[in-house]
C-alpha positions as CSV (number, residue, x, y, z in Angstrom):
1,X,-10.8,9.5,-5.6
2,X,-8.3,10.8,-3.0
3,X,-4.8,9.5,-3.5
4,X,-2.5,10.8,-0.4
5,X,0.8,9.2,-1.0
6,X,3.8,10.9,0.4
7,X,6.4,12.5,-2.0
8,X,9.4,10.7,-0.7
9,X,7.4,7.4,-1.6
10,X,8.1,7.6,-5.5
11,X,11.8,8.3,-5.2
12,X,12.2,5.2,-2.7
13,X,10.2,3.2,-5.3
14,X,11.7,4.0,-8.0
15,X,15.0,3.2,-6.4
16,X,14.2,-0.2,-5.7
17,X,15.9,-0.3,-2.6
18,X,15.8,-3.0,-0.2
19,X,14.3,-2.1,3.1
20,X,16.0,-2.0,5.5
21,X,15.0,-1.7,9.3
22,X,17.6,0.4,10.5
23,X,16.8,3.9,8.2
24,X,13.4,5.8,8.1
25,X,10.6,3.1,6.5
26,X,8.8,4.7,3.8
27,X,5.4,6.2,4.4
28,X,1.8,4.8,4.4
29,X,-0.1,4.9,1.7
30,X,-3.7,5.8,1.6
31,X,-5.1,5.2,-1.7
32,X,-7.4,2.4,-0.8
33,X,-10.2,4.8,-0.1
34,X,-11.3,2.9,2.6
35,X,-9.6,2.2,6.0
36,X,-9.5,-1.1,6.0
37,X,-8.1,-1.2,2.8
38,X,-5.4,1.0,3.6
39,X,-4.5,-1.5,6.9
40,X,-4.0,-4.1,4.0
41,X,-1.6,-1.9,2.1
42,X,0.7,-1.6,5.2
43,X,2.0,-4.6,4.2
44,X,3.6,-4.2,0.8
45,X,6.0,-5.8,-1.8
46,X,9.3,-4.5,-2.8
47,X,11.8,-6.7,-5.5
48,X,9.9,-9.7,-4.6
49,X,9.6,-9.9,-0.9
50,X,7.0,-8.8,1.6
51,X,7.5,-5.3,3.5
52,X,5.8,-4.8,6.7
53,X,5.6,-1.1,7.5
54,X,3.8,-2.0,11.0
55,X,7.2,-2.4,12.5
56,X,6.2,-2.0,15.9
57,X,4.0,-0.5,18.3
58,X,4.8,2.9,17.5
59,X,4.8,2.6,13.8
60,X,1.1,1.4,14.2
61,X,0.3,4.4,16.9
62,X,1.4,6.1,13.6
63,X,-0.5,4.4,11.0
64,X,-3.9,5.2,13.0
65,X,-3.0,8.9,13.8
66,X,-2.4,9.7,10.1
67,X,-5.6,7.2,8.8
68,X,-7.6,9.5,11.2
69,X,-8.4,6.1,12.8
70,X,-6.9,7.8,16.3
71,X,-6.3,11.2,17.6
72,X,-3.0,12.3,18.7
73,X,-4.1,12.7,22.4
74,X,-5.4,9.0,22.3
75,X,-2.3,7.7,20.4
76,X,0.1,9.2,23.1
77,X,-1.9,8.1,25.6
78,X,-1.6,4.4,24.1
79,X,1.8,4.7,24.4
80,X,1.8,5.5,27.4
81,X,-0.9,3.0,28.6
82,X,1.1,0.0,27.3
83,X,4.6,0.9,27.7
84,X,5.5,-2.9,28.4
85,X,7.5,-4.2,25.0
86,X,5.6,-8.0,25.0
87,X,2.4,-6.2,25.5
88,X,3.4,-3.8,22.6
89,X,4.4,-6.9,20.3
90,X,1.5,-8.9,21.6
91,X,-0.7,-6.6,20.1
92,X,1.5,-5.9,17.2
93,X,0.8,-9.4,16.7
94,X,-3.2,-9.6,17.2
95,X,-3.0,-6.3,14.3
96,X,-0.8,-8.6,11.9
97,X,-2.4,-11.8,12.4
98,X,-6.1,-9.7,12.1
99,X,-5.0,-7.7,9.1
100,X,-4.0,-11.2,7.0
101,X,-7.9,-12.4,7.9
102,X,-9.0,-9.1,6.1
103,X,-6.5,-9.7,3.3
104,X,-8.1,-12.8,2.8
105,X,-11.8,-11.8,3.0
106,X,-10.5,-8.7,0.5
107,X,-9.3,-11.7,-1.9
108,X,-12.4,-13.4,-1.7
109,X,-14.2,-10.7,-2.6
110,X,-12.3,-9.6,-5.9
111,X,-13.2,-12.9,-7.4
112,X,-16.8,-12.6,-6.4
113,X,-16.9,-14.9,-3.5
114,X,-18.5,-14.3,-0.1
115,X,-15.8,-13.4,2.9
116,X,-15.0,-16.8,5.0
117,X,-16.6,-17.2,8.6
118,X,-13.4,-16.4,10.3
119,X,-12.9,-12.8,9.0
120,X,-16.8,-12.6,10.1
121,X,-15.7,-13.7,13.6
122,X,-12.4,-11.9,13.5
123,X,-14.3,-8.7,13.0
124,X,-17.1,-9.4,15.3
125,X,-14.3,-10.8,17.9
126,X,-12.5,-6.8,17.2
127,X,-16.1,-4.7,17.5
128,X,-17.5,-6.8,20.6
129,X,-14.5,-5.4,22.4
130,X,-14.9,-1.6,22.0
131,X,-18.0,1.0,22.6
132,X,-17.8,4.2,21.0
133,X,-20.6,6.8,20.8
134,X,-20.8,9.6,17.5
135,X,-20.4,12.9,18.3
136,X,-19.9,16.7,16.8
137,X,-17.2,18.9,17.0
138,X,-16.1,22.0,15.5
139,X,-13.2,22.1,12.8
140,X,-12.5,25.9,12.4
141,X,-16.0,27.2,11.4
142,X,-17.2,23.5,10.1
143,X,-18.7,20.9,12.0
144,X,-17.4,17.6,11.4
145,X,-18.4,14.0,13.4
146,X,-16.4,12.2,15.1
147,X,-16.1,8.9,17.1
148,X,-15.2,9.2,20.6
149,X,-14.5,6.0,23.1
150,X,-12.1,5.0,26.0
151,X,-9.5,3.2,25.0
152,X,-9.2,1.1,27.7
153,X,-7.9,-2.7,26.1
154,X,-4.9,-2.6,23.5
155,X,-7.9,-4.3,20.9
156,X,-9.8,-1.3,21.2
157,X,-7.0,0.5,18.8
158,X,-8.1,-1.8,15.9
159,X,-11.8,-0.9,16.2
160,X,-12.2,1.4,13.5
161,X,-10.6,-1.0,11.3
162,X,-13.0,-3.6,12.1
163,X,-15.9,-1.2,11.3
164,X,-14.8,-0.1,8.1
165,X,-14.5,-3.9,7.0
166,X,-18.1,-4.3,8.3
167,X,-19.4,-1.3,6.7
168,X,-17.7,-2.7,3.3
169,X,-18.2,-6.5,3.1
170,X,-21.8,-5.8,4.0
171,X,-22.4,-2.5,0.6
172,X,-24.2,-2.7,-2.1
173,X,-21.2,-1.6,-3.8
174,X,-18.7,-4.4,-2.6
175,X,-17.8,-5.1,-6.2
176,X,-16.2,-2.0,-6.4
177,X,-13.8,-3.4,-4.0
178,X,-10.4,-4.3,-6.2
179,X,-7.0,-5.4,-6.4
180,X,-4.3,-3.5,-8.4
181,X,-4.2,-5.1,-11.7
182,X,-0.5,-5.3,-11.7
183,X,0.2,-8.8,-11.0
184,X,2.9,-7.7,-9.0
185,X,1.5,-5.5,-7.0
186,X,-0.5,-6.3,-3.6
187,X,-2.3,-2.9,-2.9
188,X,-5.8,-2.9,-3.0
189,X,-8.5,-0.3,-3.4
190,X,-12.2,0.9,-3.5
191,X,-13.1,2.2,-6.8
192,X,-14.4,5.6,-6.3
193,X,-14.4,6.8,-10.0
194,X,-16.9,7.9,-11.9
195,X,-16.7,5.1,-14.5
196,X,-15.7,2.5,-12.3
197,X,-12.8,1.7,-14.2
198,X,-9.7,2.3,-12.2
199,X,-7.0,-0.5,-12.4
200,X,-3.9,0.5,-10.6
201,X,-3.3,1.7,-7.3
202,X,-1.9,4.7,-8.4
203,X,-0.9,5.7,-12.1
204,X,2.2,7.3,-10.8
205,X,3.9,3.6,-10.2
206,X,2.0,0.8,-11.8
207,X,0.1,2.6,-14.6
208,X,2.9,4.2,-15.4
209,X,4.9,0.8,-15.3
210,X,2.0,-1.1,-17.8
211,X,2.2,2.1,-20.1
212,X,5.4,2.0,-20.3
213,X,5.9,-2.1,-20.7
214,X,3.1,-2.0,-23.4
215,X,5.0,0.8,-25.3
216,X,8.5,-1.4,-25.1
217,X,6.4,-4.5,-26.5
218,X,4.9,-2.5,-29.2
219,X,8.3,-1.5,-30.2
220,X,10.7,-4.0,-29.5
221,X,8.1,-7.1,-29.8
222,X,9.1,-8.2,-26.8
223,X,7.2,-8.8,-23.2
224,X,8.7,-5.4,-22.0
225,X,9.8,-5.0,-18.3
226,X,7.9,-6.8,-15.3
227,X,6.3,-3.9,-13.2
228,X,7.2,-4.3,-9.5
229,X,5.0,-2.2,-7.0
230,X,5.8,-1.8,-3.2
């Protein structure tokens, strides 16, 4: 399992700050081991109330760059393309609005149902919109694959997004796709371990949180503290 979560994350967690729009926003996760899981997680929790870290167009230029969902040459050249704020937001808004249809599908399938027609259609409406070819290139003395494509339409940036939830609501191994078992928490995940039996979305916040809790009631009888996870 690959866990990249930045190391400023924890001590902005652990603060329990609000957030607040004018200072640096924390950084993406990427512990869902699948892209479109990660898009989920860009929308987090913190005390209580919603967090969107897709602020704006940049922030998602941002997101896709560091998911290796974009290059950097594509994702300045998307700025560039759309420099037009209402186009920006308008597509801002197509991400949001598309992201809470795979939020739903992801729900549906933690408690064994089928995905709805919509987030079929929503990702079906994102793919019909993009062509993109597979390709090799060289990464020092490594070959790696890559998919190439002209980004031509501001829907073309969600592509890879769309794929990924294709590639995952249609696997054999769609059980292993699961929410954080903190009932706080709204981060979700693909269960890459070799027992299957991760809970949290990372031990370092909301395992550590349960441990802890389950310790206090153990000692003190009571129900412990409530784990909160951004």
């Amino acid at each position: 399992m690959v866990v990249r979560i930045s190391p400023n994350y924890f001590s902005w967690w652990a603060a329990n700050q609000r957030y607040d729009i004018e200072r640096e926003p924390p950084a993406f996760l990427f512990l869902g081991n699948q892209l479109w899981l990660d898009f989920l997680n860009t929308r987090i929790k913190q005390s209580g109330e919603w967090v969107d870290l897709l602020g704006g167009f940049a922030d998602l230029m941002r997101w896709l760059e560091e998911a290796g969902a974009l290059d950097g040459a594509h994702a300045r050249e998307a700025l560039r393309r759309w420099p037009d704020l209402r186009e920006r937001e308008a597509l801002c808004e197509q991400a949001r609005s598309f992201r809470e249809t795979l939020r739903a599908a992801a729900g549906s399938v933690t408690r064994g149902e089928a995905a709805s027609g919509e987030a079929v259609e929503a990702i079906n409406g994102v793919l019909r919109h993009h062509r993109r070819r597979l390709e090799l290139t060289r990464d020092g003395d490594k070959l790696i694959r890559r998919y190439v494509g002209e980004v031509t339409e501001p829907l073309h940036l969600l592509a890879p997004v769309a794929e990924s939830a294709a590639r995952a609501l249609s696997g054999e191994d769609l059980a292993l796709t699961r929410k954080c078992e903190n009932p706080a928490c709204v981060l979700h995940f693909h269960d890459t371990t070799k027992n299957h039996a991760r809970r949290w979305c990372s031990m370092e916040t909301c395992g550590n949180r349960s441990k802890a809790a389950a310790h206090y009631k153990r000692v003190h009888g009571g129900p412990g503290e409530r784990g909160e996870q951004a």
